[in-house]
N, CA, C and O atoms as CSV, one atom per row, in Angstrom:
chain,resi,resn,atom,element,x,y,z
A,1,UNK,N,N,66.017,17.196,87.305
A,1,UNK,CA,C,66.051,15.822,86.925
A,1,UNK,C,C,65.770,14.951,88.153
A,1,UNK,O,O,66.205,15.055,89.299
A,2,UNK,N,N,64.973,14.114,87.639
A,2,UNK,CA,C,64.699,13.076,89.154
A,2,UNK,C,C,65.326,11.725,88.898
A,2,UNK,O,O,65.662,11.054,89.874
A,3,UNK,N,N,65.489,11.326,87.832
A,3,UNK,CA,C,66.134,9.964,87.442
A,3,UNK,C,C,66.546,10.054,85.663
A,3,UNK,O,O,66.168,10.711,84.693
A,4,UNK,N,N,67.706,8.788,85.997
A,4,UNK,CA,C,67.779,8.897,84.339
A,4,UNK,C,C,68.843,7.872,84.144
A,4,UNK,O,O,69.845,7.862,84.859
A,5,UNK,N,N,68.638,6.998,83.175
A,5,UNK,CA,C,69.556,6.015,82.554
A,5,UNK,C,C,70.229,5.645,81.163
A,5,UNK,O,O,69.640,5.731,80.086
A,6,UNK,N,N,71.081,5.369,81.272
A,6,UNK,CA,C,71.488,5.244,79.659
A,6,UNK,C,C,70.956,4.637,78.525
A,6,UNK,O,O,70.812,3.444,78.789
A,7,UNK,N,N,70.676,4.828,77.647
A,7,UNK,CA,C,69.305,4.578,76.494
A,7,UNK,C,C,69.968,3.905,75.333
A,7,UNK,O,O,69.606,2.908,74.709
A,8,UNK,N,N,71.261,4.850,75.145
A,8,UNK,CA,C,71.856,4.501,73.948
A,8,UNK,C,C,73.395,4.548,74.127
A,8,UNK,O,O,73.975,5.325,74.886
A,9,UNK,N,N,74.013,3.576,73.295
A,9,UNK,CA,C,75.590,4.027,73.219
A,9,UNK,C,C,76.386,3.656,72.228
A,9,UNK,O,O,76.622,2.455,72.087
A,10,UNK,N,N,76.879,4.488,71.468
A,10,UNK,CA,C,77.350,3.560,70.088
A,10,UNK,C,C,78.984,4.896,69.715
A,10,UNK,O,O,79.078,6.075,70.059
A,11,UNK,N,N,79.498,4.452,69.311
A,11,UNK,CA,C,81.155,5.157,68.784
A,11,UNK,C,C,81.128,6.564,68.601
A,11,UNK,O,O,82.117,7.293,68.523
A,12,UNK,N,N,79.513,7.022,68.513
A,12,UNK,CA,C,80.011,8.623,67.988
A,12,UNK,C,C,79.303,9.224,69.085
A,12,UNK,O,O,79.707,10.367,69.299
A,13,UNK,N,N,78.094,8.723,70.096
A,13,UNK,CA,C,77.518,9.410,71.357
A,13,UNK,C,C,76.618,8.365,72.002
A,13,UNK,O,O,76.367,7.234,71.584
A,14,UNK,N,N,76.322,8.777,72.751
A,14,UNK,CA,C,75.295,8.578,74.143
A,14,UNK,C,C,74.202,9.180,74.471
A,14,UNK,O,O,74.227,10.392,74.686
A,15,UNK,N,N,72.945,8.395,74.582
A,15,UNK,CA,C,72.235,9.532,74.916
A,15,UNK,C,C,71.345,8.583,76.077
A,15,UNK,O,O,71.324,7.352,76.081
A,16,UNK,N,N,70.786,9.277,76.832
A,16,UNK,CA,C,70.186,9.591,78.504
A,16,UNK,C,C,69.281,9.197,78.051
A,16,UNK,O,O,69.231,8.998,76.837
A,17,UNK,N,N,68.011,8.889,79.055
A,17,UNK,CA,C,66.572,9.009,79.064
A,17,UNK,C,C,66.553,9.375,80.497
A,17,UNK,O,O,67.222,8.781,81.342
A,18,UNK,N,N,65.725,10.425,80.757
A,18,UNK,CA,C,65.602,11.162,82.251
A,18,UNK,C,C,63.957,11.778,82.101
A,18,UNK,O,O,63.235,12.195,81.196
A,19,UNK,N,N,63.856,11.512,83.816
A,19,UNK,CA,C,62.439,12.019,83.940
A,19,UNK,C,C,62.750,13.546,84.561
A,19,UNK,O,O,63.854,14.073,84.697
A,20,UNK,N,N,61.727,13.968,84.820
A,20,UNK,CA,C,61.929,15.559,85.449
A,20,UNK,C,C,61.104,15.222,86.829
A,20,UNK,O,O,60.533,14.189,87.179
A,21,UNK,N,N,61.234,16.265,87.361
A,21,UNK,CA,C,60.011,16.689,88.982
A,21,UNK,C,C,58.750,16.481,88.158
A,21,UNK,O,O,57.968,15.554,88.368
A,22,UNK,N,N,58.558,17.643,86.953
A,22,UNK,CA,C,57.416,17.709,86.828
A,22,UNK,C,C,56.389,16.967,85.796
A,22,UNK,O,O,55.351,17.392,85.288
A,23,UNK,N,N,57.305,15.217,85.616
A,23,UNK,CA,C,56.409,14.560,85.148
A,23,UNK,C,C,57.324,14.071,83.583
A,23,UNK,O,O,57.324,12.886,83.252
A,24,UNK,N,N,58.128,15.234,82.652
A,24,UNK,CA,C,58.560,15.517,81.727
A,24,UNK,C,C,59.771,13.661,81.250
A,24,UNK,O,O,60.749,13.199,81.839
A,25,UNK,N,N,59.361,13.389,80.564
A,25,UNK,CA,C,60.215,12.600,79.921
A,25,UNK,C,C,61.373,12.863,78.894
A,25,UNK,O,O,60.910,13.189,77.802
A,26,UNK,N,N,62.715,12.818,78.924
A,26,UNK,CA,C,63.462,13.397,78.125
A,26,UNK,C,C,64.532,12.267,77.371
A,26,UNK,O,O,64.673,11.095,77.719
A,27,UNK,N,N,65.042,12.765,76.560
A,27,UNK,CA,C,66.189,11.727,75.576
A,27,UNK,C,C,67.467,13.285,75.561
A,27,UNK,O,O,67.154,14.373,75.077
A,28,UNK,N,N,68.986,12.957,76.267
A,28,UNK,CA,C,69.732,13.820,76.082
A,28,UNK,C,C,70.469,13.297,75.365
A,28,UNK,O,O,70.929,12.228,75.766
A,29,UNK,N,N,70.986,13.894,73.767
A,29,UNK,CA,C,71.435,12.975,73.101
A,29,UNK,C,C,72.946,13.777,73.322
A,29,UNK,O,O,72.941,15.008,73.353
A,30,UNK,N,N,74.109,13.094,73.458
A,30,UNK,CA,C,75.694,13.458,74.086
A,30,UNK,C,C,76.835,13.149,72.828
A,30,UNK,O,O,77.280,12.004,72.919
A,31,UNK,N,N,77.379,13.910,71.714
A,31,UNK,CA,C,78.070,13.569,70.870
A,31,UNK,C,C,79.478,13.557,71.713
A,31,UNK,O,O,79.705,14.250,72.705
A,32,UNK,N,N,80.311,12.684,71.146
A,32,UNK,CA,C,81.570,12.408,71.772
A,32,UNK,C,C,82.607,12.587,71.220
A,32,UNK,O,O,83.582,11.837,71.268
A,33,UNK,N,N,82.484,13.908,70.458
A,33,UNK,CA,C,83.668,14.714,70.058
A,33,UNK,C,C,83.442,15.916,70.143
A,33,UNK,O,O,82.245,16.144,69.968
A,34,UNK,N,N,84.190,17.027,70.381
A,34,UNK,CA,C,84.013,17.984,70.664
A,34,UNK,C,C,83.486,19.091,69.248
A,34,UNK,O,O,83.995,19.121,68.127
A,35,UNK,N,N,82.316,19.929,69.771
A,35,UNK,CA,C,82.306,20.623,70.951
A,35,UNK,C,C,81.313,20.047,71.980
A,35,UNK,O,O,80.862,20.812,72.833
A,36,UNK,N,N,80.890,18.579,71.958
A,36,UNK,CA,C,80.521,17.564,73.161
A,36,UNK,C,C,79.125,18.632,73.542
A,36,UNK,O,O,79.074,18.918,74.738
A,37,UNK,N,N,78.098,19.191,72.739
A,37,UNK,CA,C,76.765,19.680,72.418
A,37,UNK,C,C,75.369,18.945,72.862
A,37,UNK,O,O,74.578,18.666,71.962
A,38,UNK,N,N,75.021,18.605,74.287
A,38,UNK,CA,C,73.849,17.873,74.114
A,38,UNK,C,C,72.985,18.507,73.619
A,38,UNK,O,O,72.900,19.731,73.514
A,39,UNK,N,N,72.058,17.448,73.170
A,39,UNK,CA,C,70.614,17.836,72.435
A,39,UNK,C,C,69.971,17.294,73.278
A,39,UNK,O,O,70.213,16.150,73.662
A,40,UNK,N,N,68.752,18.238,73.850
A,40,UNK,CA,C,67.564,18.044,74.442
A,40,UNK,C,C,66.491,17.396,73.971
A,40,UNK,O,O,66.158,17.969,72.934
A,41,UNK,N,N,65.832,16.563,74.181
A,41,UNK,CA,C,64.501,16.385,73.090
A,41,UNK,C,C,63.259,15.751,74.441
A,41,UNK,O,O,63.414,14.899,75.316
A,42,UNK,N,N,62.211,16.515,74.126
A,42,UNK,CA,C,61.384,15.787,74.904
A,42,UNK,C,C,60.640,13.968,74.323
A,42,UNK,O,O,60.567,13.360,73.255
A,43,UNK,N,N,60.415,13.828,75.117
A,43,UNK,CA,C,59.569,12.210,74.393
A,43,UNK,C,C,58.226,12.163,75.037
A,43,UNK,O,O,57.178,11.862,74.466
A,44,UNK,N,N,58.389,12.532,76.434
A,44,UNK,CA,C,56.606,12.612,77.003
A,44,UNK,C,C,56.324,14.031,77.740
A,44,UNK,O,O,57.275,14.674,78.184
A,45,UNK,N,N,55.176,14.434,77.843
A,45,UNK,CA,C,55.399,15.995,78.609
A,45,UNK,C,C,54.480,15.767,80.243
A,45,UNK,O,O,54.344,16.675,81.064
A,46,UNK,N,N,54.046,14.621,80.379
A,46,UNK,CA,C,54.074,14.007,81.833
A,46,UNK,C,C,53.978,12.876,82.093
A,46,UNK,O,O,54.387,12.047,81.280
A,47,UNK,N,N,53.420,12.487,83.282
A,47,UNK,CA,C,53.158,11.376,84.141
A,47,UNK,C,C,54.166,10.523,84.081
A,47,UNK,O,O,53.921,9.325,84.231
A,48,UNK,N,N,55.473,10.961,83.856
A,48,UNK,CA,C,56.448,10.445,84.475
A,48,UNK,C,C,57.286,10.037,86.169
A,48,UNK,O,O,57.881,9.027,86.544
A,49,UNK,N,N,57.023,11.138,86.749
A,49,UNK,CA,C,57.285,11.686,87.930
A,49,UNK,C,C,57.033,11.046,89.129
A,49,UNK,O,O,57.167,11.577,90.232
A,50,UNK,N,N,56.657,9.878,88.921
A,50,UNK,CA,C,56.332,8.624,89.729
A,50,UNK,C,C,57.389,7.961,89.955
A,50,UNK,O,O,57.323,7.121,90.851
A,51,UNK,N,N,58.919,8.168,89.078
A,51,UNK,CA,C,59.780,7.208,89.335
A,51,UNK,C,C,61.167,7.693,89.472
A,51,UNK,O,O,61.792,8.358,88.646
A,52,UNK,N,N,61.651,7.181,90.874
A,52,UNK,CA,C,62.948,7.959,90.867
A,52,UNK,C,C,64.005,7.057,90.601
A,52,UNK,O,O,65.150,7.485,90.748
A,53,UNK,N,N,63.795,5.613,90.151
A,53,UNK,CA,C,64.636,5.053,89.066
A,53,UNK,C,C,64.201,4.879,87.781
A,53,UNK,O,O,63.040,4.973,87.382
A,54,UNK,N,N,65.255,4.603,87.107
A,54,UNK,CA,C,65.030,4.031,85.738
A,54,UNK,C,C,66.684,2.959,85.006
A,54,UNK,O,O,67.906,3.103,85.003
A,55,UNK,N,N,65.483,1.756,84.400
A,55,UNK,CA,C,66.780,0.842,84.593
A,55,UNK,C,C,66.298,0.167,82.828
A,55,UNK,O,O,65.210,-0.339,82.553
A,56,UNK,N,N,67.392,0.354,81.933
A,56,UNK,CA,C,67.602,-0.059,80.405
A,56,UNK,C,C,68.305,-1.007,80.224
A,56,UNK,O,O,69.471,-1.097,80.608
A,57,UNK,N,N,67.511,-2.065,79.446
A,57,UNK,CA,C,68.110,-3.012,78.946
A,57,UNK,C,C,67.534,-3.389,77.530
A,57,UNK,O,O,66.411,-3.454,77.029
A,58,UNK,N,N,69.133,-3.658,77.025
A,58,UNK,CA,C,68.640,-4.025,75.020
A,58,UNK,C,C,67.317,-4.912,75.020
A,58,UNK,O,O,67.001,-5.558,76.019
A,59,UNK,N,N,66.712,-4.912,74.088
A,59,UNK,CA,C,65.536,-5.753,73.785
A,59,UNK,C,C,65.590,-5.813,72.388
A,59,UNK,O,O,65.386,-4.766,71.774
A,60,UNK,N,N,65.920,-7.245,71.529
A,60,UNK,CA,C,65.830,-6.860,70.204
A,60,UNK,C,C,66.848,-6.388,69.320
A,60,UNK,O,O,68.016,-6.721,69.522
A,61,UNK,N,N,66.594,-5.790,68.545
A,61,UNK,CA,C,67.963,-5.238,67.603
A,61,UNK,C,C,67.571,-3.598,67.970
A,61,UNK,O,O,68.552,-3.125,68.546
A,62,UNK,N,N,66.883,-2.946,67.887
A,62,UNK,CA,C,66.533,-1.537,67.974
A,62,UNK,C,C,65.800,-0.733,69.252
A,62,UNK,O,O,65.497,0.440,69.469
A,63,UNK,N,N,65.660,-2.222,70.103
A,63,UNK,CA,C,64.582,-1.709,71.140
A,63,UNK,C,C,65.178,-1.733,72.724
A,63,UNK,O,O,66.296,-2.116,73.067
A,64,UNK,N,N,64.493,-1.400,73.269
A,64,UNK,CA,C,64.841,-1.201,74.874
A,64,UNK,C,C,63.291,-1.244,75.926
A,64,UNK,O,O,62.189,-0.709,76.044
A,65,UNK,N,N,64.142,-2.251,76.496
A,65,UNK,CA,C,63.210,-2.598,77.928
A,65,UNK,C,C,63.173,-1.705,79.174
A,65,UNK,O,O,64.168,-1.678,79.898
A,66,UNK,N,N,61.949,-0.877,79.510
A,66,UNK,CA,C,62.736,0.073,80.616
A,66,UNK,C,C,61.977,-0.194,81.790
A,66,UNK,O,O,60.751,-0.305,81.839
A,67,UNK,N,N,62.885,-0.304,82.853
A,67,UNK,CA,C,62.241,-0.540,84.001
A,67,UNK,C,C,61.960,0.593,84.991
A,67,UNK,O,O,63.082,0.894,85.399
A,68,UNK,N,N,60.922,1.509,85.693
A,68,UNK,CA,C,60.794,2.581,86.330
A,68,UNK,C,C,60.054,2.103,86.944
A,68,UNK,O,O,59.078,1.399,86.686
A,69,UNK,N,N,60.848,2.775,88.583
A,69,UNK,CA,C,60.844,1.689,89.474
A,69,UNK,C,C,60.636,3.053,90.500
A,69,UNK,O,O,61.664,3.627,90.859
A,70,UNK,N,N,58.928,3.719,91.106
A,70,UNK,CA,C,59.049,4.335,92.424
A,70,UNK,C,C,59.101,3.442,93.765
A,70,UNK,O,O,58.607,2.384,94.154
A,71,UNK,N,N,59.771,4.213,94.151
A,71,UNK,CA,C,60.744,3.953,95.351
A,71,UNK,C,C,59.338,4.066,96.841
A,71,UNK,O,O,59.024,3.296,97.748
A,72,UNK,N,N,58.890,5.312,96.440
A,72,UNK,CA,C,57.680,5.311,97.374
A,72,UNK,C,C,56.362,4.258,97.730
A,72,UNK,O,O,55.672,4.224,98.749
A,73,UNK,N,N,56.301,3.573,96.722
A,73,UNK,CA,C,55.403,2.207,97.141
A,73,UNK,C,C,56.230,0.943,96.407
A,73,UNK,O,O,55.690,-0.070,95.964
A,74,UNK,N,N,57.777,1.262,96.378
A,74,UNK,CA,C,57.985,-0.420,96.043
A,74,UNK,C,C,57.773,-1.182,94.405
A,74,UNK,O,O,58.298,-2.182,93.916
A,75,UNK,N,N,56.880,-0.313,93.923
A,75,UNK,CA,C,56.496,-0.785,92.751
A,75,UNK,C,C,57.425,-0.801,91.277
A,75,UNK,O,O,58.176,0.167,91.161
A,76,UNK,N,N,57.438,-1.581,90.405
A,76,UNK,CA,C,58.028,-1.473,89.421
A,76,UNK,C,C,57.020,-1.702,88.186
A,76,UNK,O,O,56.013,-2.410,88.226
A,77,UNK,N,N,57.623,-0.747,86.756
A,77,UNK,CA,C,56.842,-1.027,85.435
A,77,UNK,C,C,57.701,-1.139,84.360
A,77,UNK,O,O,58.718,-0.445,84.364
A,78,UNK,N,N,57.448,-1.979,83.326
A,78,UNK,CA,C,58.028,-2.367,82.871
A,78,UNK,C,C,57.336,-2.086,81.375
A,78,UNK,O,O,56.208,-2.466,81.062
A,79,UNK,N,N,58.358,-1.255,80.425
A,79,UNK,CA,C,58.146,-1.059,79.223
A,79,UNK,C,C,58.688,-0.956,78.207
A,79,UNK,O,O,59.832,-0.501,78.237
A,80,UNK,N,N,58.165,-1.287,77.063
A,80,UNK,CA,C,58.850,-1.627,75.592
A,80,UNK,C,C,59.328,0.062,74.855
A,80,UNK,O,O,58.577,0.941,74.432
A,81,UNK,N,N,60.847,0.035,74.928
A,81,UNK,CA,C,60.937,1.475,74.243
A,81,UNK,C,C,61.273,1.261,72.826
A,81,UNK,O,O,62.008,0.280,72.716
A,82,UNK,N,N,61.001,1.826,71.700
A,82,UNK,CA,C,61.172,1.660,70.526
A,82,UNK,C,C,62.788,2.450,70.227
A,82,UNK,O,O,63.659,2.395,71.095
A,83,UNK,N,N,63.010,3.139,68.942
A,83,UNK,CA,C,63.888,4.026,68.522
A,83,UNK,C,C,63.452,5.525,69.135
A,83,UNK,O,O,62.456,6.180,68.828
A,84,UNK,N,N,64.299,5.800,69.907
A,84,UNK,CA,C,64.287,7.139,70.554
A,84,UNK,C,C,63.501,8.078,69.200
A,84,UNK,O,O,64.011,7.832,68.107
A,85,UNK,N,N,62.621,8.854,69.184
A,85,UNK,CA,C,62.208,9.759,68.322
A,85,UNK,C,C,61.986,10.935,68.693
A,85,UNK,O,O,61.426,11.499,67.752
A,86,UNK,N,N,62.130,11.721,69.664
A,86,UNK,CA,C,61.302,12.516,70.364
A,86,UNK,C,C,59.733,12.134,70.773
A,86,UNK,O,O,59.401,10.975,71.025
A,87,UNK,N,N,58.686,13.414,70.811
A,87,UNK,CA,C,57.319,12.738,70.995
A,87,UNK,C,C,56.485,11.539,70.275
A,87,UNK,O,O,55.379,11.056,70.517
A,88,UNK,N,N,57.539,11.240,69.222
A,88,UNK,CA,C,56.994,10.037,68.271
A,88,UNK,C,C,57.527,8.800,68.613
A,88,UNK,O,O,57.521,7.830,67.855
A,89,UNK,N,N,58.174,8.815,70.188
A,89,UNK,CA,C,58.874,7.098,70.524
A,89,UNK,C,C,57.799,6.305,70.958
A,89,UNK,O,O,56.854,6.558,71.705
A,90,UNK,N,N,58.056,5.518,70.479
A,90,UNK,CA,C,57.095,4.384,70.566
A,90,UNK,C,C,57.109,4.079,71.915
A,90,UNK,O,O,57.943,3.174,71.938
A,91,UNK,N,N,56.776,4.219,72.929
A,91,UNK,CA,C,56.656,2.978,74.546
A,91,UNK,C,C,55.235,2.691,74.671
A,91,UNK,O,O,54.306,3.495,74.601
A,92,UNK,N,N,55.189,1.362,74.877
A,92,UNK,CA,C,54.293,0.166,75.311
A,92,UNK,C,C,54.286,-0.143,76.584
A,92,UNK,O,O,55.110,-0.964,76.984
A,93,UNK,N,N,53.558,0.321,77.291
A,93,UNK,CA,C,53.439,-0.421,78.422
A,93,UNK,C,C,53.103,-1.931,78.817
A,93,UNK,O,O,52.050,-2.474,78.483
A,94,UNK,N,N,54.073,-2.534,79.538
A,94,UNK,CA,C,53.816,-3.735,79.510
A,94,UNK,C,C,53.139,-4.497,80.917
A,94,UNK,O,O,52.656,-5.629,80.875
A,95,UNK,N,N,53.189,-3.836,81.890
A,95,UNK,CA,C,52.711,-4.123,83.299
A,95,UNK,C,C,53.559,-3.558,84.435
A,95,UNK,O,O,54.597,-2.913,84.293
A,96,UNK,N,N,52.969,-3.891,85.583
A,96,UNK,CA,C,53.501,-3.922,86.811
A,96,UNK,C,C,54.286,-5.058,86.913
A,96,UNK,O,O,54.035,-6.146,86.396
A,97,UNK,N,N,55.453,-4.712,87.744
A,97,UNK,CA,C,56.162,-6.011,88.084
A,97,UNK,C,C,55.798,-6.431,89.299
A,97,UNK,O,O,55.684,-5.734,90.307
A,98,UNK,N,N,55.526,-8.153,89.137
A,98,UNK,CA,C,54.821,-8.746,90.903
A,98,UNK,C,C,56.169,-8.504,91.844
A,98,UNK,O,O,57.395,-8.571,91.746
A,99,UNK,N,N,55.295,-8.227,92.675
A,99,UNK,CA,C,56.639,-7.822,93.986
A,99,UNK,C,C,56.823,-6.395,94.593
A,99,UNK,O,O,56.213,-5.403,94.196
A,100,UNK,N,N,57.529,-6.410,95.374
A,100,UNK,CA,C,57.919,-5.176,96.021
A,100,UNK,C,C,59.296,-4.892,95.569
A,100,UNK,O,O,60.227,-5.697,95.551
A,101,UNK,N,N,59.318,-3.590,95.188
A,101,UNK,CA,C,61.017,-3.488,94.920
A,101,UNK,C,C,61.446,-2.243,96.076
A,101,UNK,O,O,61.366,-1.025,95.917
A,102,UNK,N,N,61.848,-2.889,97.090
A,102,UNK,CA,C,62.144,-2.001,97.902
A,102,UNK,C,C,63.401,-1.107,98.564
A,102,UNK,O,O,63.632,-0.133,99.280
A,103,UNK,N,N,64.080,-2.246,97.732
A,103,UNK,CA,C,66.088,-2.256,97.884
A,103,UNK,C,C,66.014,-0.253,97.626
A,103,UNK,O,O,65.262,0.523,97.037
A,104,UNK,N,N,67.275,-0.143,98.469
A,104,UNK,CA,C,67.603,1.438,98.746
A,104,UNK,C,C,68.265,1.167,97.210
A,104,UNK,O,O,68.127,2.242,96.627
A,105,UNK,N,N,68.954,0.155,96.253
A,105,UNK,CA,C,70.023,0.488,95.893
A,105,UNK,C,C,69.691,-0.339,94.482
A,105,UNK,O,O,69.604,-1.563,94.581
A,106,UNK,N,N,69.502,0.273,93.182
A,106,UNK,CA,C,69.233,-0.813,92.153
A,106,UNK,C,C,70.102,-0.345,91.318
A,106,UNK,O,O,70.342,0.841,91.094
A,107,UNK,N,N,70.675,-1.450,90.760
A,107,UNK,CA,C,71.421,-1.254,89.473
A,107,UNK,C,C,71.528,-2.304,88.950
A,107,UNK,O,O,71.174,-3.370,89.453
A,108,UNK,N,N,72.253,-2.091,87.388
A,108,UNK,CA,C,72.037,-2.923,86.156
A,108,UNK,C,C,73.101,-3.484,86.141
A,108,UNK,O,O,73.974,-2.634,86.319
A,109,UNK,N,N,73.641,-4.748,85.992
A,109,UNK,CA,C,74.572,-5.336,85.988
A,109,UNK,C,C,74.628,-6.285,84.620
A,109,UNK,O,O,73.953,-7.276,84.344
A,110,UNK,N,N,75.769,-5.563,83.799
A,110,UNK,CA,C,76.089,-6.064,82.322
A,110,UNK,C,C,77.339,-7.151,81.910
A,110,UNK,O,O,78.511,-6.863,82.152
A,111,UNK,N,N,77.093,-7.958,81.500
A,111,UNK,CA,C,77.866,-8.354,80.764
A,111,UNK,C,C,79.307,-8.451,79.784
A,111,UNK,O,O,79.014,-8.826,78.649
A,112,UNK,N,N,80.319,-8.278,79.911
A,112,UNK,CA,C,81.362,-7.727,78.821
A,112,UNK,C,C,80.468,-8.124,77.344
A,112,UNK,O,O,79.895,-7.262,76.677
A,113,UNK,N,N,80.479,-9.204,77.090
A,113,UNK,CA,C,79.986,-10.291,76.009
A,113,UNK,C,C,78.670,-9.483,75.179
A,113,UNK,O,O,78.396,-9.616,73.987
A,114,UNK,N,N,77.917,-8.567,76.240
A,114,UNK,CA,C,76.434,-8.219,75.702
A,114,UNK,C,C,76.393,-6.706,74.644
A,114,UNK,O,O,77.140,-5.741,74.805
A,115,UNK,N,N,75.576,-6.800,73.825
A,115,UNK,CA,C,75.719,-5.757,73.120
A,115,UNK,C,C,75.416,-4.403,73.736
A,115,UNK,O,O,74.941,-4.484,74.869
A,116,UNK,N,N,75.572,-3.228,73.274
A,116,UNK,CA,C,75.695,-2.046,73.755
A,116,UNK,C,C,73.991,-1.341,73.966
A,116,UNK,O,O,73.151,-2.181,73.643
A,117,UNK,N,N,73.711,-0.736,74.177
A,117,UNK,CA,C,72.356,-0.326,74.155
A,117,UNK,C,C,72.410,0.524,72.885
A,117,UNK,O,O,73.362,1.238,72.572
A,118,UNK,N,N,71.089,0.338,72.074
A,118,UNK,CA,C,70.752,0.770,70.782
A,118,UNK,C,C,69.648,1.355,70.614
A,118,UNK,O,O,68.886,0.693,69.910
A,119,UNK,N,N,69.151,2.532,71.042
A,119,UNK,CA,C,68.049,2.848,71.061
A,119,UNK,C,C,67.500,4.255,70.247
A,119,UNK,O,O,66.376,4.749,70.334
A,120,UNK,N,N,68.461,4.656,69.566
A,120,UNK,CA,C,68.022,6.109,69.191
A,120,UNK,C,C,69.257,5.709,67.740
A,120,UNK,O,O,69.475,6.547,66.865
């Protein structure tokens, strides 16, 4: 795993979105009762591997904004994630973000007030 952020979260599980070394895009879906069983599912099978962050935020009622952000030139992209499906999720690419993102240290800073992430 090279990066990965929280996608979804709702009363009965959680599930991940993580890139791999070798490009691989994934959704780990995490039930939160035992026997606590992730499910693997792929969503892309490369050209991920460019980013050793990744940063989710709600968009919408069903959707998610994801930000993947390599660290090696500074750069950030920014894209529309639909309902987690496996290889059938919808992402839109929406652009480069202007700027350099160069900070050693990024994170998402939420709200009490804001809704939960809903994506799968």
């Amino acid at each position: 795993m090279k990066a990965m952020t929280l996608l979804s979260r709702t009363s009965t599980y959680d599930t991940l979105l993580m890139t791999m070394r070798n490009g691989a895009l994934y959704t780990v879906h995490i039930p939160l009762t035992t026997p606590m069983r992730p499910v693997l599912k792929v969503v892309r099978s490369s050209t991920w591997q460019g980013f050793e962050t990744l940063m989710a935020s709600r968009c919408g009622q069903y959707g998610t904004l994801l930000l993947g952000i390599d660290k090696d030139t500074g750069s950030g992209y920014l894209y529309a994630v639909g309902h987690a499906n496996g290889t059938a999720t919808v992402i839109q690419s929406i652009g480069k973000v202007p700027g350099t993102l160069a900070d050693a240290v990024a994170f998402r800073w939420a709200q009490q007030t804001e809704q939960p992430l809903f994506s799968e």
